[in-house]
TIVEX-141278 format. One record per atom (N, C-alpha, C, O, CB): atom name; y, x, z negated. Coordinates in nm, 2 decimals. Each point is the difference from the previous one (the first is absolute). Glycine has a CB too. Layout:
REM residues N
['CA' [Y X Z]]
...
END
This chain:
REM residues 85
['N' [-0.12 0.08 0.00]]
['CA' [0.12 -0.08 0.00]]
['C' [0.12 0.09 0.00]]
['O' [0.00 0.10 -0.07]]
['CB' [-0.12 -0.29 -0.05]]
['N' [0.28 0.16 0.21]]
['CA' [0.06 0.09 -0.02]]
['C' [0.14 -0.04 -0.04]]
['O' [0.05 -0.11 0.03]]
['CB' [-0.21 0.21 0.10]]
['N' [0.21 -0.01 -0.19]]
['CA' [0.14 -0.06 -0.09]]
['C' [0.11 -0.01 0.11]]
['O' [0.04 0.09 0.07]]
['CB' [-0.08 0.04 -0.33]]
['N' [0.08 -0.22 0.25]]
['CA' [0.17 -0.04 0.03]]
['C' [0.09 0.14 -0.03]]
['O' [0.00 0.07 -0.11]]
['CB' [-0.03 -0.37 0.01]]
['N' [0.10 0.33 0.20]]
['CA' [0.07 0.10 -0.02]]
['C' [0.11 -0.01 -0.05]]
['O' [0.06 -0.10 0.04]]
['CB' [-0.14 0.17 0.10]]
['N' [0.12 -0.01 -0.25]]
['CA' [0.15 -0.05 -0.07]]
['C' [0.12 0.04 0.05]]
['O' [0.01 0.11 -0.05]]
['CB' [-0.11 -0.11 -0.14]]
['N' [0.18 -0.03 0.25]]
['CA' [0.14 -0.03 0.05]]
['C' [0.10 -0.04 -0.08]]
['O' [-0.01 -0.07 -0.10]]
['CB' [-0.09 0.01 0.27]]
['N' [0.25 0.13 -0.11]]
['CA' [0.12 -0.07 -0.04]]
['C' [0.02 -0.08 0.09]]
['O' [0.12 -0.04 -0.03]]
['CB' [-0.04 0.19 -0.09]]
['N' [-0.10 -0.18 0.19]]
['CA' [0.05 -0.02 0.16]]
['C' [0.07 -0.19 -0.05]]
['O' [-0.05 -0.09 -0.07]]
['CB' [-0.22 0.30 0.29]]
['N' [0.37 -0.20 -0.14]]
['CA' [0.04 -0.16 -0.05]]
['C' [-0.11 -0.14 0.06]]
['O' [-0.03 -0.11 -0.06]]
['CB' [0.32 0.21 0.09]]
['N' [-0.34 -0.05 0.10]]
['CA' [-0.08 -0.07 0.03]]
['C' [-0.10 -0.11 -0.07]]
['O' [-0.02 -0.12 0.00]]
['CB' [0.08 0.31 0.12]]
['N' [-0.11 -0.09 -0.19]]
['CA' [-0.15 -0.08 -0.09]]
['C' [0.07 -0.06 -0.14]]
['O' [-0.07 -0.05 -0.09]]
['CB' [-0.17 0.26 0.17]]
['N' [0.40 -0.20 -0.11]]
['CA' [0.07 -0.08 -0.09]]
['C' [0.02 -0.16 0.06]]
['O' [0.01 -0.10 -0.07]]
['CB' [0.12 0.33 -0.02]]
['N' [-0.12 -0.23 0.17]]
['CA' [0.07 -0.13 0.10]]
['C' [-0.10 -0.09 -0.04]]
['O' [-0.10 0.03 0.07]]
['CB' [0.22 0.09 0.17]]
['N' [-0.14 -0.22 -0.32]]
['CA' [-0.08 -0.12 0.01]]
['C' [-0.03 -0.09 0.08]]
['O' [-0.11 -0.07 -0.01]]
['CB' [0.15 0.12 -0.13]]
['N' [0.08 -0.08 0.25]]
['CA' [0.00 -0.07 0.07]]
['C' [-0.09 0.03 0.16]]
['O' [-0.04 -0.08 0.09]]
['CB' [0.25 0.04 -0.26]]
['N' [-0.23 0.19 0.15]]
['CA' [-0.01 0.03 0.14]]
['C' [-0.17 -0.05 0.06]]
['O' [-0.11 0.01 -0.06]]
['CB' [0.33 0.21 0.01]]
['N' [-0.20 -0.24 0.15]]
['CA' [-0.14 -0.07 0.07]]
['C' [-0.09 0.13 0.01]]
['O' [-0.12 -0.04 0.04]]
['CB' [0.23 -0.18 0.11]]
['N' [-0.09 0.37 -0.16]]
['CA' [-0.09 0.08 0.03]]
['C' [0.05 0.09 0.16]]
['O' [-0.04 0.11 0.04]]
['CB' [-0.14 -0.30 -0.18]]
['N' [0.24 0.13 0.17]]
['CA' [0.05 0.04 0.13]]
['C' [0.14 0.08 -0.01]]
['O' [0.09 -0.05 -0.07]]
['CB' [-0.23 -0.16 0.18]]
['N' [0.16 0.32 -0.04]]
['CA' [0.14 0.10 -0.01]]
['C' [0.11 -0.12 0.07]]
['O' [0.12 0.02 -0.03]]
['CB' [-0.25 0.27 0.07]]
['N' [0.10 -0.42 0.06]]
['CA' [0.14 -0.06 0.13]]
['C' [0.02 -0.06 -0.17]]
['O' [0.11 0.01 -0.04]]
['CB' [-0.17 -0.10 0.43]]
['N' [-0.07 0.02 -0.49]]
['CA' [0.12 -0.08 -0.05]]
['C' [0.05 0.07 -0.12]]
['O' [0.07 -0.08 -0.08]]
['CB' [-0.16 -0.14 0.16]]
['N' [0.08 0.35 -0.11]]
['CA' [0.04 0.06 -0.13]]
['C' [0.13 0.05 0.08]]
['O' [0.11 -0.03 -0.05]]
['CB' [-0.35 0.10 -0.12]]
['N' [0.23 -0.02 0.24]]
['CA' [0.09 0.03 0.11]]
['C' [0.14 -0.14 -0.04]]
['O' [0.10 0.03 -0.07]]
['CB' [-0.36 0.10 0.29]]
['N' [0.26 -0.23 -0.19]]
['CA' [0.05 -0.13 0.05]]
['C' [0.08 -0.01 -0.19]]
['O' [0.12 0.00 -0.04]]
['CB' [-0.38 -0.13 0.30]]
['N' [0.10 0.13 -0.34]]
['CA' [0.08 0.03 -0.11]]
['C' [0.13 0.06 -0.04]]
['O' [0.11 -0.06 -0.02]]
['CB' [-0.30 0.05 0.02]]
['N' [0.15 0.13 -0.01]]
['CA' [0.12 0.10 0.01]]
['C' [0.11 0.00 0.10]]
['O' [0.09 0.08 -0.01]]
['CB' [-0.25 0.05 -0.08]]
['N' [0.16 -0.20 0.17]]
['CA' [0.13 0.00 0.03]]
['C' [0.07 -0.13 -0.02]]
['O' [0.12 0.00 0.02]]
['CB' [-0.17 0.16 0.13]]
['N' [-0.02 -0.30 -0.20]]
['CA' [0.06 -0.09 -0.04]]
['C' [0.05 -0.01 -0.15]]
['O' [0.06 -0.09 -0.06]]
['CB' [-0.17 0.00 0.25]]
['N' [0.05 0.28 -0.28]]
['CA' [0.07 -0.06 -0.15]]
['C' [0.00 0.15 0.00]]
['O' [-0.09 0.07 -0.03]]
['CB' [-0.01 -0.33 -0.11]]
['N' [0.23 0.31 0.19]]
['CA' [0.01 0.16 -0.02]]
['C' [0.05 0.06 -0.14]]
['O' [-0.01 0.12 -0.02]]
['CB' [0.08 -0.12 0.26]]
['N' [-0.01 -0.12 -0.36]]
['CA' [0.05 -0.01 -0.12]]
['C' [-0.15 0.07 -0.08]]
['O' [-0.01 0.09 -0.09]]
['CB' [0.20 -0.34 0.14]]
['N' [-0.28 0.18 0.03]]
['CA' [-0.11 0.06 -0.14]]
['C' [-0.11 0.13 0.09]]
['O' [-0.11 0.03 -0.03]]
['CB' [0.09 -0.35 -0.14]]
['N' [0.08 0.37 0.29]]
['CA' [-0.04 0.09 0.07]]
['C' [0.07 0.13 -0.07]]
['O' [0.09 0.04 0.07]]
['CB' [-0.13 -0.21 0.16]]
['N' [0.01 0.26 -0.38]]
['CA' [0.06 0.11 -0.01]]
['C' [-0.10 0.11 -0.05]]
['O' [-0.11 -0.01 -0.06]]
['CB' [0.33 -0.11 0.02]]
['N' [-0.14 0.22 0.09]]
['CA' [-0.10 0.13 -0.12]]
['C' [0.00 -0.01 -0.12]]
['O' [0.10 -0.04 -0.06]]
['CB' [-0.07 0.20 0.16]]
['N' [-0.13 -0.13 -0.15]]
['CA' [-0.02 -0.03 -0.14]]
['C' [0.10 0.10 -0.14]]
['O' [0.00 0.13 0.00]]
['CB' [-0.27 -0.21 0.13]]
['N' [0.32 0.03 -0.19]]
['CA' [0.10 0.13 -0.10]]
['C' [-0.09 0.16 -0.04]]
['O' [0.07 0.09 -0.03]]
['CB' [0.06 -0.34 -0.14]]
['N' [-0.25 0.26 0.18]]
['CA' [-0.07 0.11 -0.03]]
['C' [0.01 0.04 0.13]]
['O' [-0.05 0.11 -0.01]]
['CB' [-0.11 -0.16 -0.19]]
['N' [0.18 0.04 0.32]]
['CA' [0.02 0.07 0.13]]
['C' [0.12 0.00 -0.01]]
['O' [0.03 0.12 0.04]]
['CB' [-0.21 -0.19 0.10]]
['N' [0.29 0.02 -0.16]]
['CA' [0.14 0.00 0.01]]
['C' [0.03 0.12 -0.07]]
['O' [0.06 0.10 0.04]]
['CB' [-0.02 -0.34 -0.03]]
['N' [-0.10 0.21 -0.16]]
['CA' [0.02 0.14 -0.09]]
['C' [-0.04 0.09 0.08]]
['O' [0.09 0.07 0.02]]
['CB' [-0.12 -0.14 -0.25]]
['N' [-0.08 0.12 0.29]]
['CA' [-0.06 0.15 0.02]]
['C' [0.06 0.04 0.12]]
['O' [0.01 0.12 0.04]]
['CB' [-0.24 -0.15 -0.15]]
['N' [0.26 -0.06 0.16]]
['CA' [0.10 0.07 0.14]]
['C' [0.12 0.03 -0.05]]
['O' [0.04 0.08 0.08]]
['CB' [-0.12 -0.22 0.10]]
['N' [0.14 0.12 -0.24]]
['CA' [0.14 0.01 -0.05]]
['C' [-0.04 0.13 -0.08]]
['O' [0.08 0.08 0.03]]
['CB' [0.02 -0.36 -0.04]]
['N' [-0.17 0.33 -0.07]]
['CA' [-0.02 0.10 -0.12]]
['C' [-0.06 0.14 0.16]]
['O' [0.05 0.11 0.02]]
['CB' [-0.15 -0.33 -0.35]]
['N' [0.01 0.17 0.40]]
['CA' [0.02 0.09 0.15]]
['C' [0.09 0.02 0.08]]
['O' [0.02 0.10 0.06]]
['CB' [-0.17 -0.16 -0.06]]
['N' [0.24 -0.06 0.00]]
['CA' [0.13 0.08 0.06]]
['C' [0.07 0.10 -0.14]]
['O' [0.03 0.12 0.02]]
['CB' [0.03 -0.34 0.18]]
['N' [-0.04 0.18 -0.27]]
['CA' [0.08 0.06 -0.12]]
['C' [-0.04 0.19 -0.01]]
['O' [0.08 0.09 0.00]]
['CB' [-0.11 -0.39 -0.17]]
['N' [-0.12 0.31 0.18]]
['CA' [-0.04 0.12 -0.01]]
['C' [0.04 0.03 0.14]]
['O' [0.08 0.10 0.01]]
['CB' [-0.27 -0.11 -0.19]]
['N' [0.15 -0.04 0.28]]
['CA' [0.03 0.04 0.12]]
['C' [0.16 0.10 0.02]]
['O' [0.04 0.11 0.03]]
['CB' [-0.21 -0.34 0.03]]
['N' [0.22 0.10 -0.11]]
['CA' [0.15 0.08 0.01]]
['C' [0.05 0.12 -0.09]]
['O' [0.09 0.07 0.02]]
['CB' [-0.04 -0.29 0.05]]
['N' [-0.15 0.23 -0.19]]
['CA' [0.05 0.07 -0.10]]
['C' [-0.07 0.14 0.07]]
['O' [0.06 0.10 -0.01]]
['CB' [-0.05 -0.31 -0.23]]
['N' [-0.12 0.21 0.31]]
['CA' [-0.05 0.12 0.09]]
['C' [0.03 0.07 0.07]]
['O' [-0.05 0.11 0.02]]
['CB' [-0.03 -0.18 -0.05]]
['N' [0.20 -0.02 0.13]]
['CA' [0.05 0.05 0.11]]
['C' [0.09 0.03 -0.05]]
['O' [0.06 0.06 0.08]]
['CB' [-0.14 -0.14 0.09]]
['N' [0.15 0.07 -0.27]]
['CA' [0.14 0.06 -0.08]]
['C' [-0.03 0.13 -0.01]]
['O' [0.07 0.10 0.03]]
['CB' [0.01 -0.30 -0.19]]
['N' [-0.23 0.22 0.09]]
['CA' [-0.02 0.14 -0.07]]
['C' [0.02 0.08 0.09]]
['O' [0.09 0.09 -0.01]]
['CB' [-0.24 -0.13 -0.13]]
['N' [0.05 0.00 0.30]]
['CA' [-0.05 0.11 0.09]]
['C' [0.17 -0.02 0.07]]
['O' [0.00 0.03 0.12]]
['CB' [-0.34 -0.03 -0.08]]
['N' [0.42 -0.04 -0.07]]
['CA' [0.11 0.00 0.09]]
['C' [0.09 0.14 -0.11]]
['O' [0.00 0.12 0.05]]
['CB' [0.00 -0.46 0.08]]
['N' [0.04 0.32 -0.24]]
['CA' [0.02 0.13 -0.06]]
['C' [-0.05 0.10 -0.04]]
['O' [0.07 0.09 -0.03]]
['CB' [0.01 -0.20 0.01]]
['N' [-0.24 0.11 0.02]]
['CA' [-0.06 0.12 0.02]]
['C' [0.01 0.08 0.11]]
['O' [-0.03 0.12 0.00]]
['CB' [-0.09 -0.21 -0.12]]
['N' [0.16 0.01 0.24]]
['CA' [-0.01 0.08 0.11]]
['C' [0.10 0.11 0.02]]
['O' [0.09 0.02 -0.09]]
['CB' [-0.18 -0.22 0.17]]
['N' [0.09 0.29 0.04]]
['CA' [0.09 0.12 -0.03]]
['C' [0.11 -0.07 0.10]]
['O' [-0.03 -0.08 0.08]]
['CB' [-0.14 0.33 -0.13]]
['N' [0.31 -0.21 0.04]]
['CA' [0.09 -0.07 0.06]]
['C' [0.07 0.13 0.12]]
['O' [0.03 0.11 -0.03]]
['CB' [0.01 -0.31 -0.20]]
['N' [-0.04 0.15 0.35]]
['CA' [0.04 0.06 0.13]]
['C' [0.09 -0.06 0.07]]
['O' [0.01 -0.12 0.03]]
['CB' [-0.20 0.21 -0.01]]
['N' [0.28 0.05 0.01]]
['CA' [0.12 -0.01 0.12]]
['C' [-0.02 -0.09 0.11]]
['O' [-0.04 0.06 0.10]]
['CB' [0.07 0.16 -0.15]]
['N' [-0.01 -0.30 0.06]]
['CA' [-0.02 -0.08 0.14]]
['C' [0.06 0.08 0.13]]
['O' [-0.07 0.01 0.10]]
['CB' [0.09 -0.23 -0.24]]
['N' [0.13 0.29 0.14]]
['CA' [0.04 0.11 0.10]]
['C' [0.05 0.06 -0.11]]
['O' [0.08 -0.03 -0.08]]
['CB' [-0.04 -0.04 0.32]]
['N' [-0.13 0.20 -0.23]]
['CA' [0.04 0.10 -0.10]]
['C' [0.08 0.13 0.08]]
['O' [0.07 0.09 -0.06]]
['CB' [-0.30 -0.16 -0.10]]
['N' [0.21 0.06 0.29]]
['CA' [0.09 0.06 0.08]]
['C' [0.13 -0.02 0.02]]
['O' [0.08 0.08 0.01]]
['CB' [-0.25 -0.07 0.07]]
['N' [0.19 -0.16 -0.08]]
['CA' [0.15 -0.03 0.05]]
['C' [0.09 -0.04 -0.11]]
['O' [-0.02 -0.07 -0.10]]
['CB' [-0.08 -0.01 0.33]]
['N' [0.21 0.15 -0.17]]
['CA' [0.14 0.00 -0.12]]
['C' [0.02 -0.21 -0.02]]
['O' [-0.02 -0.09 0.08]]
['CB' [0.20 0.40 0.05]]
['N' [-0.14 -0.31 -0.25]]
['CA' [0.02 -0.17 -0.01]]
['C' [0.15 -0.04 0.07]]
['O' [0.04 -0.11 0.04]]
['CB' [-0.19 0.09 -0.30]]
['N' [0.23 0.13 0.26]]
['CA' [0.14 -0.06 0.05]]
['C' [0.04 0.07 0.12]]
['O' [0.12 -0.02 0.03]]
['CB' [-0.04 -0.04 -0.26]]
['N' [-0.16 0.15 0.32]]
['CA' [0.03 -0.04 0.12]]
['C' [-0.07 -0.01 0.06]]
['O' [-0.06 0.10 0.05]]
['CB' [0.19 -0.05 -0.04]]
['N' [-0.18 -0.21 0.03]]
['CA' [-0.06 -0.05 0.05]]
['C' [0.03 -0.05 0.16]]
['O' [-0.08 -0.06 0.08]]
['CB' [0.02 0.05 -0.33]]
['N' [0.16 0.05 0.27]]
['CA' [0.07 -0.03 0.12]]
['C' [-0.04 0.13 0.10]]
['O' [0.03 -0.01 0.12]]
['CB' [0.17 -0.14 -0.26]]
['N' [-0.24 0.26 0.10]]
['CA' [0.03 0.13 0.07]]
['C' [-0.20 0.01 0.09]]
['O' [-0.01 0.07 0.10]]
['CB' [0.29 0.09 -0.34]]
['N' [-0.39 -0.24 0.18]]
['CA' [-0.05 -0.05 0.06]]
['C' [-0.01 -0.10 0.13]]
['O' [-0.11 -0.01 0.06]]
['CB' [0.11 0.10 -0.25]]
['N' [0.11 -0.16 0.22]]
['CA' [-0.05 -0.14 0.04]]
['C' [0.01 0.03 0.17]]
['O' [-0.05 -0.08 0.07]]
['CB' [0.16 -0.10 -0.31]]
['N' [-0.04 0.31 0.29]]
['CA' [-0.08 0.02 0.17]]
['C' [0.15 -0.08 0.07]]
['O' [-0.02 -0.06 0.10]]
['CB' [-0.34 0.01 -0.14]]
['N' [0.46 0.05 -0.02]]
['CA' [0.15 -0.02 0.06]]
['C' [0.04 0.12 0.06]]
['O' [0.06 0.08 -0.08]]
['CB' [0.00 -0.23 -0.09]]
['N' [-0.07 0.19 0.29]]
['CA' [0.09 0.10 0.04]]
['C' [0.13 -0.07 0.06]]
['O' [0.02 -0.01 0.12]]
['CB' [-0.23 0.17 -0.06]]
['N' [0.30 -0.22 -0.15]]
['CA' [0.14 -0.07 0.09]]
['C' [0.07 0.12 -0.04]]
['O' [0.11 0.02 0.03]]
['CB' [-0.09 -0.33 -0.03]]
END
């Protein structure tokens, strides 16, 4: 005999539904009020962005910082630009 696989999935919540995806489908789009992620998915995405961002801060100041033109003077920038008038 074999066990029912356990799911979050909203699907197998829906009491109404006949078994079929057209009318769970049909469902969810006639009651989108009670169509949400659940607050324990809301939290853990949110606490993943949170680290996320807190990571790319680090590796953004750990990193070593470089001259973008380390050749060219900042204030004459004009003596570049290929004007022979």
């Amino acid at each position: 005999m074999t066990r029912k696989k356990k799911t979050r999935s909203l699907a197998d919540k829906v009491t109404i539904r006949t078994g079929r995806r057209k009318d769970y489908k049909k469902w969810r789009h006639d009651n989108p009020d009670q169509v949400a992620p659940s607050r324990r998915f809301v939290a853990k995405k949110q606490q993943q962005r949170k680290l996320q961002a807190v990571r790319k801060l680090a590796r953004q100041q750990s990193g070593q910082e470089i001259a973008i033109h380390p050749d060219q003077p900042s204030n004459s920038s004009d003596s570049h630009r290929g004007d022979d008038s």
